[in-house]
C-alpha positions in Angstrom: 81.3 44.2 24.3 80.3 44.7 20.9 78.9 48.4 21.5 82.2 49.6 23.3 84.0 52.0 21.2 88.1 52.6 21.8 90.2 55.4 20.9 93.5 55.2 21.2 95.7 58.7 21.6 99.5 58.6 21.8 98.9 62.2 23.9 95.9 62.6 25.7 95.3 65.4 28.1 92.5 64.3 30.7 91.5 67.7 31.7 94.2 67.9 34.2 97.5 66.4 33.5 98.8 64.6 30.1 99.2 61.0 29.8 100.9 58.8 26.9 99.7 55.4 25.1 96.1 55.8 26.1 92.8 53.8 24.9 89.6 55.5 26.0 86.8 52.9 26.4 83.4 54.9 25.2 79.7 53.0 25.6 76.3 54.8 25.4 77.4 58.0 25.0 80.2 57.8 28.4 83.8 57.2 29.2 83.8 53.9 30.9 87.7 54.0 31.6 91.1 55.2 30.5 93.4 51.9 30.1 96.2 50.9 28.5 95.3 48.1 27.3 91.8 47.1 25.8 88.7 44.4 26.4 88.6 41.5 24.6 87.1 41.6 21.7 87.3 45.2 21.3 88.9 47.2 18.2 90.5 49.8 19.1 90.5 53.2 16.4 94.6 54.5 16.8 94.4 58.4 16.4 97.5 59.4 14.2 100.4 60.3 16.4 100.7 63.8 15.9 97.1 64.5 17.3 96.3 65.3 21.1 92.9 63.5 22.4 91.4 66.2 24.8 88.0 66.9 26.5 85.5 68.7 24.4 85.8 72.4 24.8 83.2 74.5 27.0 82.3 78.1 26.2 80.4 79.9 28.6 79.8 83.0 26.4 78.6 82.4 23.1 76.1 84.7 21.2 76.0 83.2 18.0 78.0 81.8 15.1 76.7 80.2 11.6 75.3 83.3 10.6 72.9 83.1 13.3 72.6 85.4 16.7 70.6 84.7 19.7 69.4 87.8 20.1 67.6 88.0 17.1 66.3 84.9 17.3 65.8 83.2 20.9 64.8 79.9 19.0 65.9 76.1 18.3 66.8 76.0 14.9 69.1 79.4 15.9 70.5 77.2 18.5 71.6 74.1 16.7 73.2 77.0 14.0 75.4 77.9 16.6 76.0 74.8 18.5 77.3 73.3 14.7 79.4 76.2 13.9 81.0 76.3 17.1 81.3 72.4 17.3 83.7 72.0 14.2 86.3 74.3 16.1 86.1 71.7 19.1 83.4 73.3 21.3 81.1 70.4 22.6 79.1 72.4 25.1 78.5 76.1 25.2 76.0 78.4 26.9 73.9 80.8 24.2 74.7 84.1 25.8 71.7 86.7 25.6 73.2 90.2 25.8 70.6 93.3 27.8 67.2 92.9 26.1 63.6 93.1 26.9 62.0 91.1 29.8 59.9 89.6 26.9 63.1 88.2 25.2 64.9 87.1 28.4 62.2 84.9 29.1 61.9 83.7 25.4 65.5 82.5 26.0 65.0 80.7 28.8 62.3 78.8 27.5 64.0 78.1 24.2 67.4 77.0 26.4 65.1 75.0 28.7 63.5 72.9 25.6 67.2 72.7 24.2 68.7 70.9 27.1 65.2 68.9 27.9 65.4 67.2 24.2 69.4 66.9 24.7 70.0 69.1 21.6 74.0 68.6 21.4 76.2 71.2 22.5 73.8 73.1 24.7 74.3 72.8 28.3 72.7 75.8 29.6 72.0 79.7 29.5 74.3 83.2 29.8 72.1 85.9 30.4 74.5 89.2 30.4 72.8 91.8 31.7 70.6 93.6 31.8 71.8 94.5 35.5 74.8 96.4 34.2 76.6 99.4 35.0 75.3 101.6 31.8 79.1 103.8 32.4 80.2 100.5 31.4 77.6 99.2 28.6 80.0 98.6 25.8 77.9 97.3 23.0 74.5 96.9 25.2 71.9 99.0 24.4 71.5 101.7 27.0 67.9 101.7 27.2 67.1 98.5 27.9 69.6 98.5 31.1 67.7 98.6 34.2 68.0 98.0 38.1 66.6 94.1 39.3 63.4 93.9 40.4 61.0 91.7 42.3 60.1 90.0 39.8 63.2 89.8 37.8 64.3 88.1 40.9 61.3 85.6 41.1 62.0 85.1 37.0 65.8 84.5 37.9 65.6 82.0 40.4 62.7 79.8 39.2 61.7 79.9 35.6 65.4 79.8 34.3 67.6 76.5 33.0 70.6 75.4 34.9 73.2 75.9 34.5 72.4 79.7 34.4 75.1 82.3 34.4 74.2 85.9 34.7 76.5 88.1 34.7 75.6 91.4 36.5 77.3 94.9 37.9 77.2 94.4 41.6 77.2 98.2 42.7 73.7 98.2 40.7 72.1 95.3 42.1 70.5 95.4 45.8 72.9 93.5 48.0 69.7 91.1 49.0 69.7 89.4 45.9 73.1 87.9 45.2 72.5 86.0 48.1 69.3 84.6 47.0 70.3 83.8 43.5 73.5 81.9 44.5 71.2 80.1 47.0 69.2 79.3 43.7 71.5 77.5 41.9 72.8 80.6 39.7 76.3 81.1 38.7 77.1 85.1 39.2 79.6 87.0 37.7 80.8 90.8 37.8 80.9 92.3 34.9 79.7 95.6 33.5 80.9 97.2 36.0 82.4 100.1 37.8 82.5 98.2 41.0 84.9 99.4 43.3 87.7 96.6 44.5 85.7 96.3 48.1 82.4 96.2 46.1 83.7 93.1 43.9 84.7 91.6 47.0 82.0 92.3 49.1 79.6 90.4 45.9 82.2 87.7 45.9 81.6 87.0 49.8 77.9 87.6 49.0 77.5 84.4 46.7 79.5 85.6 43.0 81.7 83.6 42.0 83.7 85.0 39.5 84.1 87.7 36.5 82.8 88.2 33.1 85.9 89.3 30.3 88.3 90.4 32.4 89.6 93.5 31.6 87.1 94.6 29.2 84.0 97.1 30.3 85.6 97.6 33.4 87.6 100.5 34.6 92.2 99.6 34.2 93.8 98.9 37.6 95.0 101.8 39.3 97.2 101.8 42.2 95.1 103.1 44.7 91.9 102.1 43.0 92.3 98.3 41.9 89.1 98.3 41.2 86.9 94.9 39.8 90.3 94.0 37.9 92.2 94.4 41.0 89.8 91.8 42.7 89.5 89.3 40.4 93.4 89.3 40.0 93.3 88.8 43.9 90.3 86.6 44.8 90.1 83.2 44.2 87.0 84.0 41.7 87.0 82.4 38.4 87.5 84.7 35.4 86.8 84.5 32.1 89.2 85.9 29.1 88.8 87.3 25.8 92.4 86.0 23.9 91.5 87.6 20.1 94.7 89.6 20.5 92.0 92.6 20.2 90.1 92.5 23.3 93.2 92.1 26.1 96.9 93.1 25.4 99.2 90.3 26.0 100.9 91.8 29.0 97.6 91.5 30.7 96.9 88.1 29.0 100.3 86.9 31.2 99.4 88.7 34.2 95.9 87.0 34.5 97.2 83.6 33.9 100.1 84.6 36.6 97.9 85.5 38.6 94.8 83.4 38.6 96.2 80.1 37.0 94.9 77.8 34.8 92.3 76.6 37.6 90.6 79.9 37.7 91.1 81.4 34.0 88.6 80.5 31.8 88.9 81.0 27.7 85.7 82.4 27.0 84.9 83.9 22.8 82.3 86.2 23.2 81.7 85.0 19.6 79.1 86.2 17.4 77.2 85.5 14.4 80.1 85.9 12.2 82.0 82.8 13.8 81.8 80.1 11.1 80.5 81.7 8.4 81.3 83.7 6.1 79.4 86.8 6.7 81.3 90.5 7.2 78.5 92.2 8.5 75.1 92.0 10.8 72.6 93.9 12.9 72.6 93.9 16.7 70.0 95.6 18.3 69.9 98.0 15.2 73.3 98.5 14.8 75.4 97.3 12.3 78.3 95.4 13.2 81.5 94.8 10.9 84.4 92.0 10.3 87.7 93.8 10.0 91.2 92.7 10.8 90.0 90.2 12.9 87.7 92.8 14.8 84.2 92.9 15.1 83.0 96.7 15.7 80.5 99.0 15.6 80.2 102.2 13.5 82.4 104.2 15.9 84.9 101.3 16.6 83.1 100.3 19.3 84.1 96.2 20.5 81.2 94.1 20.1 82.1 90.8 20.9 84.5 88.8 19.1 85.0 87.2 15.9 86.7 84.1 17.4 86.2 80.6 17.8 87.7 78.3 20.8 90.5 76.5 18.5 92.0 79.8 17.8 91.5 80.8 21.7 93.3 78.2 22.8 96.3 78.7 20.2 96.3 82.5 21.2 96.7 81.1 25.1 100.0 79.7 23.9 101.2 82.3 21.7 99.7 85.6 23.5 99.3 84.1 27.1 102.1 82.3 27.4 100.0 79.2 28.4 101.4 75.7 28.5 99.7 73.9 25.9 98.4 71.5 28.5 97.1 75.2 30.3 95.7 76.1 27.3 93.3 73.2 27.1 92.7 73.2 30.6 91.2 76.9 30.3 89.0 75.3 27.6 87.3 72.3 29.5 88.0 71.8 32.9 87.9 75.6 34.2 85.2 76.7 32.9 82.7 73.1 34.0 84.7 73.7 37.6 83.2 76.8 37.4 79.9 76.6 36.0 79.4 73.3 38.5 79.0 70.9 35.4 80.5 67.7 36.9 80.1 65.3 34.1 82.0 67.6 31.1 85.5 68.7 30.7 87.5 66.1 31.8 88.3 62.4 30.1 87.2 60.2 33.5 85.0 57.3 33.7 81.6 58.4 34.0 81.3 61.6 32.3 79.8 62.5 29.1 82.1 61.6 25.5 82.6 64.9 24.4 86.1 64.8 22.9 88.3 67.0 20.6 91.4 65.6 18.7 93.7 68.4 18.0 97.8 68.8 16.7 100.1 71.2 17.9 99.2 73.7 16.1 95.7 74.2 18.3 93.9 72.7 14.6 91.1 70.9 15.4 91.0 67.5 13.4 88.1 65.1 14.8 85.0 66.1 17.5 83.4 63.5 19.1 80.1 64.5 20.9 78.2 61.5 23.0 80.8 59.6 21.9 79.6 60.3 18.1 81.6 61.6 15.8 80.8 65.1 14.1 82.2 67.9 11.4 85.5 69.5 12.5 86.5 72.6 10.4 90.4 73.0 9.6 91.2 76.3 9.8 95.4 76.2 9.5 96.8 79.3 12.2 100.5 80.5 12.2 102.7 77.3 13.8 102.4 77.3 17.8 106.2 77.4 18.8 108.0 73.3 18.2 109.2 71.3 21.4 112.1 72.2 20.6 111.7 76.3 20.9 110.3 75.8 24.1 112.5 77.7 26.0 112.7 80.5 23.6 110.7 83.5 23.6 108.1 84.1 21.5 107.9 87.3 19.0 105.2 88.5 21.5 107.2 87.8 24.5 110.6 88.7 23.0 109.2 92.9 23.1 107.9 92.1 26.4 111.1 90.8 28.0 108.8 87.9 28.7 109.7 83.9 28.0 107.2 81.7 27.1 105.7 78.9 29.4 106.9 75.4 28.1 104.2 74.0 25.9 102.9 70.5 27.2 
């Protein structure tokens, strides 16, 4: 068994539940099993104790990083920039998100994404296109003028010249109710987002073939009593959502009410990164805007969010500190939830059979070692304020403490 490889974790979370004293057995590029003790013949590499073995994390919203944004640049080398910046903060598989832009460039990125994932270029799994079917009361950072109703042949486009896994995320009260049908019959994952939907109009898309919601919270209108709006029906529908934990885009409250209400099975980490992510840059042009680093905060001219200067490492470690998350929650919102949702059956968890994309991590949420294929890559250390010890577990944090909120024991 000379071309098994064995890891050996003291903590390892599977994707699902942790376990203690585990080898993972590793051969072309797969987990052949989870054991306890290994084959003959095999060496096994022992992870220092302090690190957690986990499965590689999975971004569903990623629109650049390493200087590089897919928007400007709907092309390979743009993609492996981003798939390495992200993959040294413990993202193995992400989806290069395409915000509302020209017909012309939408198809660009499909073709690009549909190369990418033909060759097997590492870390890309698939395509985000958000928008252009948007709400333009809700637009945020997306260029106005290239927001515009679904057509025909958008349609057509949509549901056979795209990649799978394709996410598109979409303001239902702008789209014809025909076509959420037909492009969840065509293999597309749909989410609400942009959007001024009312509560029965999320609903009504969710029964019609959507299957969950893009940033929660953010570009959508604030729960109201009476008018719960798409926030009031992703809190309430079984829908996946995904979640923006910068500490910028969400409060914490609402952080804790969406994993209270949702769960780690249906809340997603998303970053909504962009090209600043893993470089060192302060500044860059989208769609002829300039966008600045400050604080933490990416933002237009007139302070304007525009996606998020964040990587999944810190993500997670804000799900424990912000959130409230169970470390083992945390993770779980990084890998298994979003490949449950996205329908990618051989990612996110540490089983025998899927793909050996791995992160070792400490306590702290710092990643130390990626493995992708079973390889091993680049991880970035990027030291964050301590996550609270084992033994502060039943303490509030500072966060929580002004809330009247405890935080969730960490796994």
């Amino acid at each position: 068994m000379s071309g098994v490889k064995a890891l050996h974790a003291v903590r390892l979370f599977t994707g699902e539940a942790m376990r203690r004293d585990t080898i993972v057995l590793i051969e072309d590029g797969r987990i052949q099993d989870l054991t306890h003790a290994p084959p003959p013949g095999v060496s096994v590499e022992r992870l220092p104790q302090h690190l957690i073995l986990a499965p590689g994390f999975i971004d569903a919203q990623v629109n650049g990083g390493g200087g590089a944004l897919f928007n400007d640049s709907p092309d390979l080398p743009t993609l492996r920039a981003i798939a390495a910046a992200h993959r040294r903060f413990g993202t193995t598989a992400l989806l290069p998100t395409l915000i509302t832009d020209t017909p012309d460039k939408m198809r660009q990125a499909a073709a690009c994404v549909r190369a990418a994932t033909a060759a097997g270029e590492p870390g890309i799994i698939g395509l985000h296109l958000e928008g252009p079917f948007l709400n333009p009361a809700r637009k945020g950072v997306h260029p106005e003028a290239l927001i515009r109703p679904m057509s025909e042949d958008d349609l057509r486009f949509l549901c056979e010249d795209t990649p799978r896994p394709l996410l598109l995320t979409l303001a239902p009260e702008c789209v014809d109710s025909t076509a959420l049908p037909r492009l969840a019959s065509a293999g597309i994952t749909v989410a609400i987002g942009h959007s001024a939907a009312s509560c029965e109009q999320a609903w009504g898309a969710l029964d019609a073939g959507a299957r969950g919601f893009t940033h929660l919270f953010n570009a959508m209108p604030p729960l109201a009593g009476r008018d719960p709006g798409p926030v009031g029906a992703a809190l309430a529908s079984d829908g996946h959502a995904g979640i923006i934990a910068d500490g910028h885009h969400v409060h914490p409250a609402n952080l804790r009410l969406a994993l209270r209400a949702k769960g780690a099975e249906r809340l997603m980490l998303v970053t909504d990164a962009m090209a600043s992510v893993g470089s060192d840059i302060l500044a860059f042009r989208l769609h002829g805007r300039t966008i600045r680093v400050a604080d933490g905060r990416l933002t237009t001219e007139d302070g304007t969010l525009a996606g998020a200067h964040l990587d999944m490492a810190t993500a997670v470690r804000n799900a424990v500190v912000l959130m409230g998350a169970s470390l083992a929650e945390a993770l779980r919102m990084a890998s298994a939830t979003p490949a449950d949702f996205l329908g990618v059956r051989d990612r996110g968890r540490l089983v025998p059979g899927a793909t050996a994309d791995l992160v070792a991590l400490d306590d702290r949420g710092v990643v130390d070692q990626v493995w992708v294929g079973g390889n091993r890559c680049e991880a970035k250390s990027n030291p964050p304020s301590p996550l609270p010890r084992r033994d502060e577990e039943s303490r509030p944090d500072e966060t929580g403490a002004r809330m009247g909120l405890r935080q969730r024991g960490t796994a």
